[in-house]
C-alpha positions in Angstrom: 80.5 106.0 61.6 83.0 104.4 58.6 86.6 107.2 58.0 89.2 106.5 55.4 92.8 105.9 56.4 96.3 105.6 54.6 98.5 103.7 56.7 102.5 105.7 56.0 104.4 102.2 54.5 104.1 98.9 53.3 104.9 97.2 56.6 102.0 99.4 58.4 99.8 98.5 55.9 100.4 94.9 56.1 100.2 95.0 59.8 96.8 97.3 59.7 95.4 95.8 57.5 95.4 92.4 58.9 94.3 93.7 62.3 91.4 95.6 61.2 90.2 92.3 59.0 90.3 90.7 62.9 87.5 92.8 64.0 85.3 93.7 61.2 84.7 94.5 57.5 87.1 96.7 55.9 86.9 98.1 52.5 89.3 99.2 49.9 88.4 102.2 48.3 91.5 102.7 46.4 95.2 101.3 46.5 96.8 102.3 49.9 93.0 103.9 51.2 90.6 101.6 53.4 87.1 102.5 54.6 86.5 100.7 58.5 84.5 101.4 61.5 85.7 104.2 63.9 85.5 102.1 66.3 88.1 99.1 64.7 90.4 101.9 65.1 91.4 100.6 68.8 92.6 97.0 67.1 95.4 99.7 65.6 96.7 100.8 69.3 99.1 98.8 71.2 98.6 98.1 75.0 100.0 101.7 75.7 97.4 103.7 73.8 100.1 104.8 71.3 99.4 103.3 68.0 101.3 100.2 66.8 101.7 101.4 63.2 101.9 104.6 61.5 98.5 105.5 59.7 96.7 108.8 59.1 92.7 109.8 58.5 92.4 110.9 54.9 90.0 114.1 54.8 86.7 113.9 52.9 88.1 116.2 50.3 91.2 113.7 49.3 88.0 111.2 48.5 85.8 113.3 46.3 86.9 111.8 42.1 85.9 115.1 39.3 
């Protein structure tokens, strides 16, 4: 299953970004909003489970252009 996610600042988004280009195909559906694999989620969590930056899951409604 692909989900959308906004990552909160510029530094997270760097960060993310390159992280989620390690472990598969990402796609940019808009400035700031990237389409990935649930499961290239985990590349996003440090060793303690808690995630490494700040990013949020943008509902299907956000998406949706008309």
């Amino acid at each position: 299953m692909r989900v959308a996610i906004r990552f909160g600042n510029d530094k997270d988004r760097a960060k993310g970004a390159y992280a989620l280009a390690e472990t598969g195909p990402i796609t940019v559906l808009r400035p700031g909003v990237y389409v990935v694999r649930k499961e290239q989620l985990r590349a996003l969590n440090g060793r303690d489970g808690k995630p490494k930056v700040d990013f949020e899951v943008v509902r299907p409604e956000e998406l949706k252009v008309g």
